[in-house]
Structure formats: C-alpha cells, structure tokens
C-alpha positions as CSV (number, residue, x, y, z in Angstrom):
1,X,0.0,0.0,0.0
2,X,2.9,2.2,0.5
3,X,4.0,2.2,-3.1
4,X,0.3,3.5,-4.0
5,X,0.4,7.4,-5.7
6,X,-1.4,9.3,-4.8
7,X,-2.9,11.9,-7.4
8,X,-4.9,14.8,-6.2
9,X,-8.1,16.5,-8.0
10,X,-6.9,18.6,-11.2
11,X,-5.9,21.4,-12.0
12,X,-2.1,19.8,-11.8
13,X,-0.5,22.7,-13.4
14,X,-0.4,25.8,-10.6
15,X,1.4,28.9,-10.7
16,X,1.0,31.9,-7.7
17,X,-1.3,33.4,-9.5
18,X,-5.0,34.3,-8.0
19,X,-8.3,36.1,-8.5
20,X,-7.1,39.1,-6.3
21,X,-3.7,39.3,-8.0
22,X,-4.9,38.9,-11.5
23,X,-7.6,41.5,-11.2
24,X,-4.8,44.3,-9.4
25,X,-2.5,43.1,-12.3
26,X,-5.6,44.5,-14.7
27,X,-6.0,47.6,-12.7
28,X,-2.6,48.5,-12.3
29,X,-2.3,48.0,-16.5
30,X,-5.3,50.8,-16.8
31,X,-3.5,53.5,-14.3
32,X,-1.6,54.9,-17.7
33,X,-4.7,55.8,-19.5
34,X,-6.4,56.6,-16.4
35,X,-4.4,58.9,-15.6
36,X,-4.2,60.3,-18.8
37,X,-7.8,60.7,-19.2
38,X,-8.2,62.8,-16.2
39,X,-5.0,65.1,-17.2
40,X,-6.7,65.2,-20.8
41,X,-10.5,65.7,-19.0
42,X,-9.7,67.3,-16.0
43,X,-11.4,66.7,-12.6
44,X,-14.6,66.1,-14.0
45,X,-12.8,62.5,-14.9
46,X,-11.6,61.8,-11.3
47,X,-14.7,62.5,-10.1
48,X,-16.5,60.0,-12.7
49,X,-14.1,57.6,-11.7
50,X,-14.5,57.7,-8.5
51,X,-17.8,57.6,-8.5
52,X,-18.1,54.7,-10.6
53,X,-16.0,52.4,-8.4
54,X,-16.7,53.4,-5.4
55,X,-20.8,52.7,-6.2
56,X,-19.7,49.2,-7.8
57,X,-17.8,48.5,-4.6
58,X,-20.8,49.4,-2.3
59,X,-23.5,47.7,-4.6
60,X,-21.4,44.3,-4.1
61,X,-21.1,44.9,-0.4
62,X,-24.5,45.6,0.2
63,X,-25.6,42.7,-1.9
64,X,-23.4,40.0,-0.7
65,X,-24.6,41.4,2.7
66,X,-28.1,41.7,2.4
67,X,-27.9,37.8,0.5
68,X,-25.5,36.4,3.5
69,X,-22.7,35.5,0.8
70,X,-19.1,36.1,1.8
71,X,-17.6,39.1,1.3
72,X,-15.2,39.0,-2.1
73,X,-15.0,43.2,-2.1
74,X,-11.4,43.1,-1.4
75,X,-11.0,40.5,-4.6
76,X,-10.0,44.0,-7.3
77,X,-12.9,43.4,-9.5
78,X,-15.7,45.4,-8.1
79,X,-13.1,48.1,-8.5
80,X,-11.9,47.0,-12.3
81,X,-15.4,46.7,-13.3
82,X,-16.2,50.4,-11.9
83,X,-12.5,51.7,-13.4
84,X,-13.8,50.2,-16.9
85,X,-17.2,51.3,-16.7
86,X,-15.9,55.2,-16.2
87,X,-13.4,54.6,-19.1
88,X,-15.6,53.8,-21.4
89,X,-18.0,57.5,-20.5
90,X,-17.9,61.0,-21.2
91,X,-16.1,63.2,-18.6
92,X,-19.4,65.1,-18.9
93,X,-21.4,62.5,-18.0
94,X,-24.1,62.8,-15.4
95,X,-23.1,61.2,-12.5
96,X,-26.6,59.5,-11.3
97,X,-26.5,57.5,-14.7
98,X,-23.1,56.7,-13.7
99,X,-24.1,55.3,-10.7
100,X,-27.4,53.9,-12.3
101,X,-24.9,51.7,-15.2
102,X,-23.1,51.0,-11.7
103,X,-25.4,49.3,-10.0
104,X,-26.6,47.7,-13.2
105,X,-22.9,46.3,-13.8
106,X,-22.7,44.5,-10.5
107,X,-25.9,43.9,-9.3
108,X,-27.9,42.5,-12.9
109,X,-24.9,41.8,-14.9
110,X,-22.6,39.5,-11.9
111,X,-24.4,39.1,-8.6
112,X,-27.8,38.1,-10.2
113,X,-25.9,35.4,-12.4
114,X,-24.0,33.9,-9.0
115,X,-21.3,36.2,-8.8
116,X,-17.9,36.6,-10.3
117,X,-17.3,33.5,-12.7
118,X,-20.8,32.9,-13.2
119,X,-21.7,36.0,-15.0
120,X,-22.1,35.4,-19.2
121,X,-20.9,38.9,-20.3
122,X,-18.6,41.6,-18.9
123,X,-20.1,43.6,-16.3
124,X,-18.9,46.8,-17.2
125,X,-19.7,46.5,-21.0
126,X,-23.1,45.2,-20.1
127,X,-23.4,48.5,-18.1
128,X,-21.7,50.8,-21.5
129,X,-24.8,49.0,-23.6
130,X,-27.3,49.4,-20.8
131,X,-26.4,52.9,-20.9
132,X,-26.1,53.4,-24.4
133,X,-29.7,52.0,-25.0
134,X,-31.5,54.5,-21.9
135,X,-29.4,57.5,-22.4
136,X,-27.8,57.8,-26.1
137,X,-28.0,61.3,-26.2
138,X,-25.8,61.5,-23.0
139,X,-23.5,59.0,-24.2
140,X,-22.6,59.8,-27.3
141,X,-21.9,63.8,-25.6
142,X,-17.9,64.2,-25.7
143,X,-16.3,67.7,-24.9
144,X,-12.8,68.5,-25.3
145,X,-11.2,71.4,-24.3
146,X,-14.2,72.9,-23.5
147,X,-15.5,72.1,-27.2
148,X,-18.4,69.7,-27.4
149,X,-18.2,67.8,-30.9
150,X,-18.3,64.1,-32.5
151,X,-15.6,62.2,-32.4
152,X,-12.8,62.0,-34.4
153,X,-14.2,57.9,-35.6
154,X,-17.7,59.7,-36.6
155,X,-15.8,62.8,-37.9
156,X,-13.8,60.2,-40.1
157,X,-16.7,58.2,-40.8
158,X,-19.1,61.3,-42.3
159,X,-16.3,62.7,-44.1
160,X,-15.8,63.1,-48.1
161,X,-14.0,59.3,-48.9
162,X,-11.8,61.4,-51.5
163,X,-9.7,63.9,-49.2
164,X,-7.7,62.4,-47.0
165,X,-7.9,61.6,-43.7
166,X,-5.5,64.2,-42.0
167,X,-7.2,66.5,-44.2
168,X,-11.0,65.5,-42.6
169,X,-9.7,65.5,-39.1
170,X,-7.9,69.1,-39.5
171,X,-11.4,70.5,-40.8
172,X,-13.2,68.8,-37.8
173,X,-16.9,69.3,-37.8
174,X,-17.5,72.9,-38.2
175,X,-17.2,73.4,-34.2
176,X,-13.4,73.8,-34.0
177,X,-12.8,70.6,-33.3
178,X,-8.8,70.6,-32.0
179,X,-8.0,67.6,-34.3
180,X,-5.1,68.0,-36.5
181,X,-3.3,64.5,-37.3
182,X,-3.7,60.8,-36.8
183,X,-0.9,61.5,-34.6
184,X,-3.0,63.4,-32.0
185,X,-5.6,60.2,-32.2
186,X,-2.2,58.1,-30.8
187,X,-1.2,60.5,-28.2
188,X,-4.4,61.1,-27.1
189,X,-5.4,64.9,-27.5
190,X,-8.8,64.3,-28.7
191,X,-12.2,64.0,-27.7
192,X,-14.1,60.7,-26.8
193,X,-14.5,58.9,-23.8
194,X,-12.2,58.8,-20.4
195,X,-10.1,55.6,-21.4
196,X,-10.1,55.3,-25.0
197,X,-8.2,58.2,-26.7
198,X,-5.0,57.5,-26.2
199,X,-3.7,54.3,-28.1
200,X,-0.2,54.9,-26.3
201,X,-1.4,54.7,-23.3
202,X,-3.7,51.8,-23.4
203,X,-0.7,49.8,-25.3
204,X,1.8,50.4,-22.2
205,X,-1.0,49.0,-20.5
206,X,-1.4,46.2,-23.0
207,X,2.7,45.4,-22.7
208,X,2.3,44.9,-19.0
209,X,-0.5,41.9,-19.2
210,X,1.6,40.7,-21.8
211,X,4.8,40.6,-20.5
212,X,2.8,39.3,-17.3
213,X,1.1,36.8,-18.7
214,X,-1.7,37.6,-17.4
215,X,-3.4,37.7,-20.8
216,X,-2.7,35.6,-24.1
217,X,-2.0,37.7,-27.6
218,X,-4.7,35.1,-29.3
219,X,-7.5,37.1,-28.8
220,X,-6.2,40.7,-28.9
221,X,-4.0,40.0,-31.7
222,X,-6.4,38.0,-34.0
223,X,-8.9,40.8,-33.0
224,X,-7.1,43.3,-33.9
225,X,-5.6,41.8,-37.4
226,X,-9.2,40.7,-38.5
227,X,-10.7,44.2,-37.9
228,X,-7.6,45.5,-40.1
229,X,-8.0,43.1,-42.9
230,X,-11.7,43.9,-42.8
231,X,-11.1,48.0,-42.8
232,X,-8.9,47.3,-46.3
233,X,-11.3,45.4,-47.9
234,X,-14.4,47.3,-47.0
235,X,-14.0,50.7,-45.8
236,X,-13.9,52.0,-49.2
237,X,-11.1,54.2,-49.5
238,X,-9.0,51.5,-50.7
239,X,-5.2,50.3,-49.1
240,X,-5.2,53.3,-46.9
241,X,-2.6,53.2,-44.2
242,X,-3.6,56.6,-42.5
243,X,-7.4,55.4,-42.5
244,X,-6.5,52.3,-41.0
245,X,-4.1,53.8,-38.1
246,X,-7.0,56.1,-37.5
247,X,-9.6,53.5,-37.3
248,X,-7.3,51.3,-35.1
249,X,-6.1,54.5,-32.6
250,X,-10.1,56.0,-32.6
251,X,-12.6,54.7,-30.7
252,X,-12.9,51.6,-28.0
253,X,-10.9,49.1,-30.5
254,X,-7.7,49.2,-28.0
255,X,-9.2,49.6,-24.7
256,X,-12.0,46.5,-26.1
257,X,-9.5,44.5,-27.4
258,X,-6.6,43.9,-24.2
259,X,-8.9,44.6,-21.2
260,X,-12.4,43.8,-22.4
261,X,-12.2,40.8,-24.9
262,X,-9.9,39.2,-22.8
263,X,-11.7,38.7,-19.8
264,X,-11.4,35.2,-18.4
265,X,-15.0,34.8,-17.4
266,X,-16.4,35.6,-20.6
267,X,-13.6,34.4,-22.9
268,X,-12.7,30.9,-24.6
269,X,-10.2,28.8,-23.0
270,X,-9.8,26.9,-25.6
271,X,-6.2,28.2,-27.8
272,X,-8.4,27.2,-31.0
273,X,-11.5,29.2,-29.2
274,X,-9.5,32.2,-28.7
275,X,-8.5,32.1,-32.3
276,X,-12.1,31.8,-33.5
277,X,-13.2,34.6,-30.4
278,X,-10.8,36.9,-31.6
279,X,-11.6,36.3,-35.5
280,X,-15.7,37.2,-34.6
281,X,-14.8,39.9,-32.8
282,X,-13.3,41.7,-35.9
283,X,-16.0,40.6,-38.3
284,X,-18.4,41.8,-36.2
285,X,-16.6,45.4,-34.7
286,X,-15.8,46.1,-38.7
287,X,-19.6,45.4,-39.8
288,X,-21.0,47.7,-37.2
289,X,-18.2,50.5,-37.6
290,X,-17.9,50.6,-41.5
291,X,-22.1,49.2,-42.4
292,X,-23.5,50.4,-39.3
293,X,-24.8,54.0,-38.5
294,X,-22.6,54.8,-35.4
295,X,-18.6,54.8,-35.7
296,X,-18.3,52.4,-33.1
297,X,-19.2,49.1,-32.8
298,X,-16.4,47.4,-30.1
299,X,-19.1,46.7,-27.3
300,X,-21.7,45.3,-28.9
301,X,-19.2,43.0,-30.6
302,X,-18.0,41.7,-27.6
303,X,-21.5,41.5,-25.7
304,X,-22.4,39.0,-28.6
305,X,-19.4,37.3,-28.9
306,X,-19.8,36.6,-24.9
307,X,-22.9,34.7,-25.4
308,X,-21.0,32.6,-28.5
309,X,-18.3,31.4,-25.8
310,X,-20.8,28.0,-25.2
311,X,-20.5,27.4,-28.7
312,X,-17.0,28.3,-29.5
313,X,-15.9,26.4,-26.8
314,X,-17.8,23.3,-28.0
315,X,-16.4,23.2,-31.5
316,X,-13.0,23.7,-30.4
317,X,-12.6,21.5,-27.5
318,X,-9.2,19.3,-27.8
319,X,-9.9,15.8,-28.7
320,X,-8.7,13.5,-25.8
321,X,-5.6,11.5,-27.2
322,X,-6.9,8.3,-28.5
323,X,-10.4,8.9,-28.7
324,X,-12.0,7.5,-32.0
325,X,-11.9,9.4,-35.0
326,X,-8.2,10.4,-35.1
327,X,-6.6,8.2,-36.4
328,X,-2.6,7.7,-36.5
329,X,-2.3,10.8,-33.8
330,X,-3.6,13.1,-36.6
C-alpha cells in the first residue's frame, strides 16, 4: 500500500497566481490611460471615476450582505469593473447615470448570475450598452477642451471618402474641433470617452499583461488583425494606411480588445477558441463600424461574442488523445 500514488483533483498545473492578484495586475495596466484621461479631462474624470467604483464596490457589499454571501469586495474586481465602466463614459457624463450603469454592472450583470465567474458577459460593457440604449443622447456627448463635438471615428466616418484623412480631421466638424493628425488620435489629444483616446497609453497598459502573462496575444492579436484586414477590404477608401491607423487608434478598439475581450469569465479557454473569439470579434466590430450608423461598434461585438463562448468552446474542444476518429495521432 505504500507504493500507491497518490494523485490529487486537477488542475495539476499551478502557478502563484490568483483572482485578487490577476484583477490588481488589470487595474494596475489601466493607471496609464487613467491617468491620462483625467490630465486630458480634467477633474470632471476623477470624479467620474471615483464615482463609478466606489458605487460598484458598495453595490457588491451591500448585496453580498443583504444575500448572507461572503464578502469578495477586497477580490480588485468590483473596482476593475467600476475603473472600466468610467473609461468607457464622457467626462461630462451625469453622475446618477453613472451610478445607475453601476449598479446595473454589479448587481444585474454579476451578482444576479451567482457572482464573479458565473456572470455570461462583462459587467462593465453590459453597463456601456445598458447605458447606451436608456441614455444615447448623453453617451454619445464628448467635450474637449471645452468644445463639445463628434468624435474623431464619426468625424472620419461622415467625411468626403476622397480627401484624406488628416485633411478631414484638420477641418473637424465645423465646431473647432482641435484635431489635426492621426498622430493626435495616438497620443491622445482628442475627444471621446475617459479611457479610449490615447492608443499609447492603453498599449503600455497592454505590454504589461503581456509581458505578465496575465493575458494571451490570441484574442487581442487575431482581434485586432481581423478588424484591419476587414477596414482594407471594406472601408472604401481602398489600401489606406492613414485610415486604417486612424480606425485602429479611434474609438474603443484598443481599450475592447486587451482589457475587455480578454476577460477570463467571458472568454474561450480553448487556444483554437481564442482564435475563433478573436476572428468574430473583428467581423463583427468592422460590420458595425464601416455598415452600421454609429462609428463604433467594439461593445456590442464583444456582448455577442460573450454569449457565443458555449459554442466556440464546443467546437474547439481538444480531442482526448486516443479517442476515436483520429486516427494515426492526426
């Protein structure tokens, strides 16, 4: 009996890695463009911010109080799923709708689905869309600089398909819009919301996880390189470099694709599924920015790849070694 193994319950692969650590990793990768969103928004931005997480960490403790569950406020992603929900507003948002998408995010989205790991969709995107669909006029409201005007994506996406793109963001839209390159839309010096306008800053953040490991480059990558491919095809102004640097730096598509897409609750596991994830995701975000009637597209995209995760997962499950229909390890 001595010579027996024993083998204990899977998983047999373990690293130091935990809930609490992975979602402080997260946060900790967002600090670049949060802090540049509130030096590029002001205070206005902190406050938002604030607001937002300190509401999602009170809606969780209240629940898990109220519904005698223990306590997981201290876990990081109550406050991740507030940080990402204010990233993804106006500075000039009111803030009793960012409390309302809030509550919404922790409350309907994760507690009523059993809490984090049993929710189907990301909290704070759930929130964005719940938000978008009661209060579009409010979120689709950007100011810079004291200027309220759209976007550079919409001012891209409304503009004459024979100038040029530098030449459509340097006109803006009539309201002195202080866009002047594609370069500004990389730094940062634009309008939109909190989190998404500058690529540099969201790709430090991005180059942590990596380097981390706390994410894999399947989904963000294939994302990313489908929604490219897609833009060339179909945006209709042809092999465009500028255009597609603009569509890639503008918008959600960054911010989406390495802190949204890549969520491990509502993500593949499978390295095949990521590939396939990561694939729909720029289908779909290229369909709604380029055929659809707003310039963004990156959250609904991700909501409805979310619910496909069952099936993605299903198709692309590893066959056990030896099961029947492979045949000479093929």
């Amino acid at each position: 009996m001595s010579n027996l193994l024993n083998i204990s319950s899977s998983p047999h692969v373990r690293d130091n890695s935990s809930t609490k650590s992975i979602m402080w990793d997260v946060v900790l990768a967002l600090v670049p463009t949060t802090v540049f969103g509130i030096y590029n928004f002001g205070i206005k931005a902190a406050v938002l911010i604030a607001v937002c997480i300190v509401t999602c960490l009170l809606s969780e403790y209240i629940w898990q109080k109220c519904m005698k569950l223990p306590l997981t406020v201290s876990d990081g992603s109550a406050v991740l799923t507030g940080l990402l929900l204010a990233l993804n507003l106006s500075s000039t948002f009111p803030i009793w709708m960012a409390i309302l998408g809030s509550i919404f995010a922790i409350i309907i989205v994760k507690q009523l689905f059993g809490g984090l790991g049993q929710n189907f969709m990301n909290p704070a995107l759930g929130a964005r869309c719940f938000l978008m669909v009661s209060f579009a006029g409010s979120m689709t409201s950007f100011t810079h600089d004291g200027i309220t005007g759209a976007t550079p994506l919409a001012i891209i996406k409304n503009g004459d398909k024979a100038q040029s793109v530098a030449d459509i963001l340097a006109a803006g839209d009539g309201k002195a819009q202080e866009v002047t390159s594609v370069l500004n839309m990389f730094l940062g010096s634009i309008g939109g919301t909190i989190g998404e306008t500058s690529a540099l800053a969201l790709l430090i953040g991005a180059a942590y996880l990596l380097i981390r490991k706390i994410i894999d480059w399947k989904i963000p990558v294939c994302y990313i390189a489908t929604f490219a491919v897609f833009v060339l095809l179909f945006g209709g102004r042809g092999f465009d470099l500028m255009y597609l640097v603009a569509e890639l730096c503008g918008g959600g598509l960054l911010l989406g694709a390495f802190f949204m897409a890549t969520d491990y609750v509502t993500s593949p596991i499978t390295p095949k599924g990521k590939i396939v994830f990561g694939i729909l995701l720029g289908l779909l975000t290229g369909i709604f920015r380029i055929f659809g009637a707003s310039a963004e597209g990156v959250s609904y995209a991700i909501i409805i790849c979310n619910l496909l995760v069952p099936l993605i997962e299903r198709v692309t499950i590893p066959v056990p070694f030896g099961k029947e229909g492979v045949k000479d390890g093929k």
